[in-house]
C-alpha positions as protocol buffer text, in pm:
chain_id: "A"
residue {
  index: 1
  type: UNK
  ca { x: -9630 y: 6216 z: 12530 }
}
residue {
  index: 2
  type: UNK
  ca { x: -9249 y: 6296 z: 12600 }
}
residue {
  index: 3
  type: UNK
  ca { x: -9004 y: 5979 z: 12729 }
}
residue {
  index: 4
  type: UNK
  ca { x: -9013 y: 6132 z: 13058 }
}
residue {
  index: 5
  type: UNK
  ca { x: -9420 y: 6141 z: 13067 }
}
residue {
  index: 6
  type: UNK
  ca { x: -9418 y: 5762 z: 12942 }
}
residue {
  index: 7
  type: UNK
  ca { x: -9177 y: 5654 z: 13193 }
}
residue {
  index: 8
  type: UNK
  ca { x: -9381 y: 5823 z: 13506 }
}
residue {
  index: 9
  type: UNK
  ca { x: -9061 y: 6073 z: 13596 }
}
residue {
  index: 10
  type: UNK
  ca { x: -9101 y: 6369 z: 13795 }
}
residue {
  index: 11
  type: UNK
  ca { x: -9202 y: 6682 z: 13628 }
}
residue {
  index: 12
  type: UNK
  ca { x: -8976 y: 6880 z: 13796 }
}
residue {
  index: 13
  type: UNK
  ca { x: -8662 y: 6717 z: 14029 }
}
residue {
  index: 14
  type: UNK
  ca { x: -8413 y: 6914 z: 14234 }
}
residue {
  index: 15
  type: UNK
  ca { x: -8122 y: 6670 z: 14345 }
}
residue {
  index: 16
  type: UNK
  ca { x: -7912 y: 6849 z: 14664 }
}
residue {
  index: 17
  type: UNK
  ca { x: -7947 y: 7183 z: 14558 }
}
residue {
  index: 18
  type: UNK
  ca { x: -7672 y: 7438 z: 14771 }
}
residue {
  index: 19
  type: UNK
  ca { x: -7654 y: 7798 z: 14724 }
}
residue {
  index: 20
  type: UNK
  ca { x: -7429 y: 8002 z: 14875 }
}
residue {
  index: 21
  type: UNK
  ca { x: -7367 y: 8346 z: 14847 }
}
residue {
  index: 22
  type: UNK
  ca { x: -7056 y: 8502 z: 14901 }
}
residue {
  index: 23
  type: UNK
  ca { x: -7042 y: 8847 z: 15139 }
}
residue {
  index: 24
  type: UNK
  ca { x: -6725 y: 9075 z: 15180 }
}
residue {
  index: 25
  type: UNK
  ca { x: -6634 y: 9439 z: 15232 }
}
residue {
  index: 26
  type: UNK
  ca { x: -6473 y: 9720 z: 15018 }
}
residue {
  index: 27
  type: UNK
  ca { x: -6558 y: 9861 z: 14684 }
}
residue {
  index: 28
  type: UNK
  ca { x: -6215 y: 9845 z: 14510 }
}
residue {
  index: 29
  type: UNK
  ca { x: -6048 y: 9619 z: 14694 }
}
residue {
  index: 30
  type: UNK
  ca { x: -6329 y: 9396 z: 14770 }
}
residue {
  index: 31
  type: UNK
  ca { x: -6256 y: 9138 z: 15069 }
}
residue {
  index: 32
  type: UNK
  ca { x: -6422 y: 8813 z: 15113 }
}
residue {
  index: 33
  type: UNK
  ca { x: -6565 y: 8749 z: 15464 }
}
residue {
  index: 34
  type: UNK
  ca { x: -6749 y: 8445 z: 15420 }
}
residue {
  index: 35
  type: UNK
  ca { x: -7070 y: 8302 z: 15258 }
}
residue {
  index: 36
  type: UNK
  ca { x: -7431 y: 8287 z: 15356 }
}
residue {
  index: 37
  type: UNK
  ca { x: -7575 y: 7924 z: 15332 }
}
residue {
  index: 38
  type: UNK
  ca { x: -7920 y: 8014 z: 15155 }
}
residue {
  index: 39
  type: UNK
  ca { x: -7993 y: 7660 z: 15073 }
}
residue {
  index: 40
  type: UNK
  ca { x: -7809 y: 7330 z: 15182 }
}
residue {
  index: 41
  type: UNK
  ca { x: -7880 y: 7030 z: 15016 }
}
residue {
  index: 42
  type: UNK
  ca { x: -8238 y: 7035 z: 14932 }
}
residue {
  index: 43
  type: UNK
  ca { x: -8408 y: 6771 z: 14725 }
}
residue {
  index: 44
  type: UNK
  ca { x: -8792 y: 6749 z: 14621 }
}
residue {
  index: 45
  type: UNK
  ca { x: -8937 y: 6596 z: 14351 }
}
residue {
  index: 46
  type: UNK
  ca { x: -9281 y: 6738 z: 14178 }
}
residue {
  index: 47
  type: UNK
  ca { x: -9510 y: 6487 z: 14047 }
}
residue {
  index: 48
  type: UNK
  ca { x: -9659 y: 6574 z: 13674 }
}
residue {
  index: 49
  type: UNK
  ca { x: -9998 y: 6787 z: 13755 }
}
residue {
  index: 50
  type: UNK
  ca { x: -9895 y: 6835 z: 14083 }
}
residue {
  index: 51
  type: UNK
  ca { x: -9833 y: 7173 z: 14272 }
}
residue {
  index: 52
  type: UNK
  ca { x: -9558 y: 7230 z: 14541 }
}
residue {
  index: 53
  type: UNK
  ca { x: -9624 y: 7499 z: 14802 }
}
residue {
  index: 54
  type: UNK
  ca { x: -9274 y: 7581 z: 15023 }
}
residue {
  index: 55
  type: UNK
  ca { x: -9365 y: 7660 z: 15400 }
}
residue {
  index: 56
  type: UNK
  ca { x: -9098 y: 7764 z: 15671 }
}
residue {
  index: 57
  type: UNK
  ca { x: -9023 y: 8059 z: 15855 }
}
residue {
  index: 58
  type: UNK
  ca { x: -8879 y: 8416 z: 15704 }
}
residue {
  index: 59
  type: UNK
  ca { x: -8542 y: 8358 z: 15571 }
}
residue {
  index: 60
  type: UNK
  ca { x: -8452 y: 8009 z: 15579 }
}
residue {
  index: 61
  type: UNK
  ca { x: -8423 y: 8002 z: 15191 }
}
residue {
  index: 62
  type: UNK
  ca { x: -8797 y: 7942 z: 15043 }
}
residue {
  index: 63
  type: UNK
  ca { x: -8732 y: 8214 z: 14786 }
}
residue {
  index: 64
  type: UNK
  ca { x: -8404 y: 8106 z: 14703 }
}
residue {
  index: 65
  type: UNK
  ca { x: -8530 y: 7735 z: 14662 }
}
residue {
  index: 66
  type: UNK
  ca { x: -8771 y: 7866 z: 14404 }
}
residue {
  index: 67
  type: UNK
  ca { x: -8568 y: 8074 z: 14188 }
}
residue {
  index: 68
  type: UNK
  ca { x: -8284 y: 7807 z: 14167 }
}
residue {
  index: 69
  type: UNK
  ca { x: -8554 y: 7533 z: 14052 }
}
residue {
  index: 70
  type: UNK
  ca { x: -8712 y: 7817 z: 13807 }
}
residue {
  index: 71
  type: UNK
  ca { x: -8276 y: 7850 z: 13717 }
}
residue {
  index: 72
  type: UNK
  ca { x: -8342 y: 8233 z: 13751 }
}
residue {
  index: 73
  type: UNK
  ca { x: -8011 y: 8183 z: 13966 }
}
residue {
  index: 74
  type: UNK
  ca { x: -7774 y: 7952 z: 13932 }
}
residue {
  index: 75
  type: UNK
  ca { x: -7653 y: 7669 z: 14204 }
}
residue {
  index: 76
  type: UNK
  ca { x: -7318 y: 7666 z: 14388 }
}
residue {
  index: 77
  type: UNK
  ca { x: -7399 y: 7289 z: 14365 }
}
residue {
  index: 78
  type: UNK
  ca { x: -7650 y: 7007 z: 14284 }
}
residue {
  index: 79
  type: UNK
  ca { x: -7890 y: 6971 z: 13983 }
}
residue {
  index: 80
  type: UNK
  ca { x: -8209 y: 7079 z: 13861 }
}
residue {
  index: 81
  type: UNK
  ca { x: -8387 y: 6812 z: 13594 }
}
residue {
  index: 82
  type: UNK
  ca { x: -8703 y: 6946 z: 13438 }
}
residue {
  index: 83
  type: UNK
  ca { x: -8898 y: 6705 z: 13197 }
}
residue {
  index: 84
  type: UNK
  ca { x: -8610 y: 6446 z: 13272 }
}
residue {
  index: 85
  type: UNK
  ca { x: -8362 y: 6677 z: 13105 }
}
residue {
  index: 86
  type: UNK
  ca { x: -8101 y: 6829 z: 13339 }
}
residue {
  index: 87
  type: UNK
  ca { x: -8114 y: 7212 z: 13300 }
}
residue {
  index: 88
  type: UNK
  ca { x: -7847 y: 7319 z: 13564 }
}
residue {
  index: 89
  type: UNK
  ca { x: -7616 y: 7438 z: 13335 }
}
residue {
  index: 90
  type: UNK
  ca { x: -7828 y: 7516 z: 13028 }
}
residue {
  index: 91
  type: UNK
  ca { x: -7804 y: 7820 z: 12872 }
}
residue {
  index: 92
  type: UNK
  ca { x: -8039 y: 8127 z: 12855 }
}
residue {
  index: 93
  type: UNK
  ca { x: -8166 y: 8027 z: 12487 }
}
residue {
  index: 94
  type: UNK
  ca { x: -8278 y: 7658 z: 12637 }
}
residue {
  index: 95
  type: UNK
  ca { x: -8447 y: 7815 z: 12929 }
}
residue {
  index: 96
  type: UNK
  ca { x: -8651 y: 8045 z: 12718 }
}
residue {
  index: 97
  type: UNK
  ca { x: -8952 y: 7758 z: 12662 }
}
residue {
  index: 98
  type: UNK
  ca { x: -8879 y: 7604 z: 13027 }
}
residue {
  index: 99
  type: UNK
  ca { x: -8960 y: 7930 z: 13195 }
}
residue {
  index: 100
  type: UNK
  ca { x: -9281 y: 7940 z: 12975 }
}
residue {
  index: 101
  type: UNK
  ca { x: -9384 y: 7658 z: 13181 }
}
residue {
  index: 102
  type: UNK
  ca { x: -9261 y: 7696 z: 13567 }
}
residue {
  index: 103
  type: UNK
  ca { x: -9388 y: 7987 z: 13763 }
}
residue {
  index: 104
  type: UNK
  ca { x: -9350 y: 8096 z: 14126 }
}
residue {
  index: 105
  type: UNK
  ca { x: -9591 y: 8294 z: 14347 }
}
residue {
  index: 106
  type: UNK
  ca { x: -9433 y: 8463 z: 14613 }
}
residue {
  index: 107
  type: UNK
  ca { x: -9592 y: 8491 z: 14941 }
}
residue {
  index: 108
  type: UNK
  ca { x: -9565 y: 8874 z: 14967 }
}
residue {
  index: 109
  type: UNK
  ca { x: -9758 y: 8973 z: 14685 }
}
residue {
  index: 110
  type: UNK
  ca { x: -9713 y: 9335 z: 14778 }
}
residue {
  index: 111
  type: UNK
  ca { x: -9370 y: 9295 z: 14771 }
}
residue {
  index: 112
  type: UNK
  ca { x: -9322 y: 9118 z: 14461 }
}
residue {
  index: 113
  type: UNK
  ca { x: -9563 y: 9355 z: 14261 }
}
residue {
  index: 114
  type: UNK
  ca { x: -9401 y: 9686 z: 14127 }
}
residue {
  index: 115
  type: UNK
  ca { x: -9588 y: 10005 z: 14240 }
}
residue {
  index: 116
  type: UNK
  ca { x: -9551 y: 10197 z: 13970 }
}
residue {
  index: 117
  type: UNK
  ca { x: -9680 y: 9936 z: 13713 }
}
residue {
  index: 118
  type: UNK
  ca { x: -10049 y: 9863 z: 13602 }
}
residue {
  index: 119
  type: UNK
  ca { x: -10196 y: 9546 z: 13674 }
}
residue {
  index: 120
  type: UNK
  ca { x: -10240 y: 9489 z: 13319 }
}
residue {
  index: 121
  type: UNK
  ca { x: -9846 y: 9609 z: 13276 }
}
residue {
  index: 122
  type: UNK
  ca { x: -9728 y: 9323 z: 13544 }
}
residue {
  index: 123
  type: UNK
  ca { x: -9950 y: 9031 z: 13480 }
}
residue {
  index: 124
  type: UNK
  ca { x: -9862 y: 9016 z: 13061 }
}
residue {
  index: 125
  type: UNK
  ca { x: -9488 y: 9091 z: 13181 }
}
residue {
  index: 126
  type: UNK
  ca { x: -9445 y: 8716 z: 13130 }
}
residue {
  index: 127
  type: UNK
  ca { x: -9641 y: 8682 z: 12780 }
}
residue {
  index: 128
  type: UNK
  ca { x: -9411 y: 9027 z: 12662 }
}
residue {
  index: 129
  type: UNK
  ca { x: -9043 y: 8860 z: 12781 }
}
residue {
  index: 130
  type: UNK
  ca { x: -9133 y: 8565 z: 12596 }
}
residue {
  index: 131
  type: UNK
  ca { x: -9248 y: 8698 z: 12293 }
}
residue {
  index: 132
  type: UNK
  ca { x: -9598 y: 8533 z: 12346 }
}
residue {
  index: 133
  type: UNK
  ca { x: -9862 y: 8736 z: 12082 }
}
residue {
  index: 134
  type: UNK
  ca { x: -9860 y: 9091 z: 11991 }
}
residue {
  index: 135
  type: UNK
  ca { x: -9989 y: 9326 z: 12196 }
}
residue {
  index: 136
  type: UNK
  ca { x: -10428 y: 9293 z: 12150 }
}
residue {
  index: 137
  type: UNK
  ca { x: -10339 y: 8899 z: 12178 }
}
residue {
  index: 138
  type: UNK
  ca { x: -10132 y: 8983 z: 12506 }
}
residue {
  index: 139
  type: UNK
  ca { x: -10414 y: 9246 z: 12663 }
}
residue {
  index: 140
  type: UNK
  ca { x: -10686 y: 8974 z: 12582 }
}
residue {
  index: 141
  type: UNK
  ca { x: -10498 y: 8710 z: 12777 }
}
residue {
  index: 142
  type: UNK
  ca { x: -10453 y: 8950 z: 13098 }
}
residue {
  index: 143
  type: UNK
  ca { x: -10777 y: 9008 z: 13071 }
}
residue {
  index: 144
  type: UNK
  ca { x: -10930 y: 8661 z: 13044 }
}
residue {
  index: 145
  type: UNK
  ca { x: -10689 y: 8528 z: 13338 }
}
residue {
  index: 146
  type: UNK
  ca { x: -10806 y: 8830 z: 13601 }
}
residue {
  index: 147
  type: UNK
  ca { x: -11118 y: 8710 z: 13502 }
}
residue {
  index: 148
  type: UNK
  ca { x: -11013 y: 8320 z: 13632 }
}
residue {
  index: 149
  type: UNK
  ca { x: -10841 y: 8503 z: 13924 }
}
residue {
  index: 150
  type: UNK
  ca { x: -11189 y: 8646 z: 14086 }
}
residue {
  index: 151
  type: UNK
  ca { x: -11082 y: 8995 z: 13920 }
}
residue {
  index: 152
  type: UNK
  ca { x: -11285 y: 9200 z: 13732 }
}
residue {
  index: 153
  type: UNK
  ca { x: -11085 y: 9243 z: 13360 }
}
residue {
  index: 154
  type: UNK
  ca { x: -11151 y: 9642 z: 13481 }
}
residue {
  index: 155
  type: UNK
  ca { x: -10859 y: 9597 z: 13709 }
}
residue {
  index: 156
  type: UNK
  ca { x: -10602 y: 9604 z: 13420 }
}
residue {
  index: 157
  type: UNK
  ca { x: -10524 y: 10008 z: 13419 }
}
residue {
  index: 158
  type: UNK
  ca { x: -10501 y: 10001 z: 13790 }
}
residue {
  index: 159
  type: UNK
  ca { x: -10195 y: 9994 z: 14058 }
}
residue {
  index: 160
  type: UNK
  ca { x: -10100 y: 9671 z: 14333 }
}
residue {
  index: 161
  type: UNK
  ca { x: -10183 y: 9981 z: 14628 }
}
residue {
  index: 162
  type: UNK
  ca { x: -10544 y: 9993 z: 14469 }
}
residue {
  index: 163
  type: UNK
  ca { x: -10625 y: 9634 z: 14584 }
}
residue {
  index: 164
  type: UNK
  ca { x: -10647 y: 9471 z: 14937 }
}
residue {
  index: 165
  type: UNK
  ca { x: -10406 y: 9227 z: 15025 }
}
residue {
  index: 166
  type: UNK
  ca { x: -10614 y: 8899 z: 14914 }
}
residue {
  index: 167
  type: UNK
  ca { x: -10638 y: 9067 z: 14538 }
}
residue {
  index: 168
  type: UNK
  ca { x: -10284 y: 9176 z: 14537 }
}
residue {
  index: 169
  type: UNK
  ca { x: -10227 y: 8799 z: 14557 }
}
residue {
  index: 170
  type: UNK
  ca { x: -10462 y: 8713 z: 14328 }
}
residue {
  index: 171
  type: UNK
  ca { x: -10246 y: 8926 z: 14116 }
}
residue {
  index: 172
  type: UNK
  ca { x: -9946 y: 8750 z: 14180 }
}
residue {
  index: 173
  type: UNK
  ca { x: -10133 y: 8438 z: 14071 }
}
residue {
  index: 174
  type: UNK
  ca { x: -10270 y: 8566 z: 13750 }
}
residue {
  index: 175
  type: UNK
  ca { x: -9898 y: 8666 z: 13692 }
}
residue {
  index: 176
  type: UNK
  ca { x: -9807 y: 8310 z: 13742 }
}
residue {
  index: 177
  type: UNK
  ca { x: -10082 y: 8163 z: 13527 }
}
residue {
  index: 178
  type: UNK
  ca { x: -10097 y: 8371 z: 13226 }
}
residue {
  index: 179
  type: UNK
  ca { x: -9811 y: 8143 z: 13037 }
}
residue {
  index: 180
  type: UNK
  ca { x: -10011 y: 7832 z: 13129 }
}
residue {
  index: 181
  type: UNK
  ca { x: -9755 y: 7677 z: 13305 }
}
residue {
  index: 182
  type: UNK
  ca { x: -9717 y: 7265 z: 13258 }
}
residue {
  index: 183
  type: UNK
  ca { x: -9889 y: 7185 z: 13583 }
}
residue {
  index: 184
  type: UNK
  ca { x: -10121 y: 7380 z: 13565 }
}
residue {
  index: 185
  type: UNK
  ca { x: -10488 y: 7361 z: 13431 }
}
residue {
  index: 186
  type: UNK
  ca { x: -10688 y: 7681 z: 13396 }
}
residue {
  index: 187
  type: UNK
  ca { x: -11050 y: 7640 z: 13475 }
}
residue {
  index: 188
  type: UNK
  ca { x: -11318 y: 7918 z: 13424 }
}
């Protein structure tokens, strides 16, 4: 049991997280014209074996939320403490376990899943970027979570357009699952 476990801590924290991204014109001589507020001060907290689902209408920053928590982007400002550690600033190499264990599933699975890739190809994407088994270890575990999904381990040499729009999220979940992420507990 880490400190953080012990001490009944949030899993995951985000304290006023603000991203803004900067928009200009001109290749060369690129000209700043302002900056889109993605996200303004947002805080959450997610309990330990909890789950956190982000609702609100198209474009007011959901996706941008997620990746800053999951540090796939860095903040203009605020913090992001995982495990009671504050990873805002950490570096690639410390992230490498931490994105073992946070996921997101994005609500447009279509959109999200590459059309040219397998099934089998984009759900052990995860397991391959972080060096998780060879490649018979990797295959098995694609196959065993389509198979906690509600798909058919068959589905691994097809394409996302194959598949109506409930399996393509399915998908998208197996995707998320198949590193086991920390709050997360995979039943069959």
């Amino acid at each position: 049991m880490s400190p953080s476990e012990a001490n009944g801590t949030p899993l995951l924290e985000a304290r006023d997280l603000v991203k803004h991204f900067p928009f200009g014109r001109g290749v060369l001589l690129r000209r700043n014209l302002g900056r889109v507020h993605a996200v303004d001060g947002v805080s959450l907290a997610l309990p330990r074996g909890g789950t956190l689902g982000l609702v609100g209408e198209s474009g007011c920053g959901k996706s941008t939320l997620a990746r800053l928590v999951t540090r796939l982007i860095d903040p203009t400002d605020g913090r992001v403490i995982y495990d009671g550690a504050d990873i805002t600033s950490a570096s690639r190499r410390r992230l490498r376990p931490v994105r073992r264990e946070l996921q997101i599933i994005f609500q447009d699975p279509y959109a999200s899943l590459n059309p040219r890739r397998t099934v089998g190809s984009i759900v052990g994407e995860p397991l391959r970027l972080q060096r998780i088994g060879d490649r018979a270890a990797r295959r098995q575990r694609v196959r065993e979570v389509l198979e906690v999904v509600g798909l058919s381990p068959e589905h691994y040499n097809r394409y996302p357009y194959e598949f109506s729009g409930g399996q393509r999220q399915r998908i998208g979940i197996a995707r998320a699952l198949v590193t086991t992420p920390r709050s997360c507990a995979m039943k069959r």
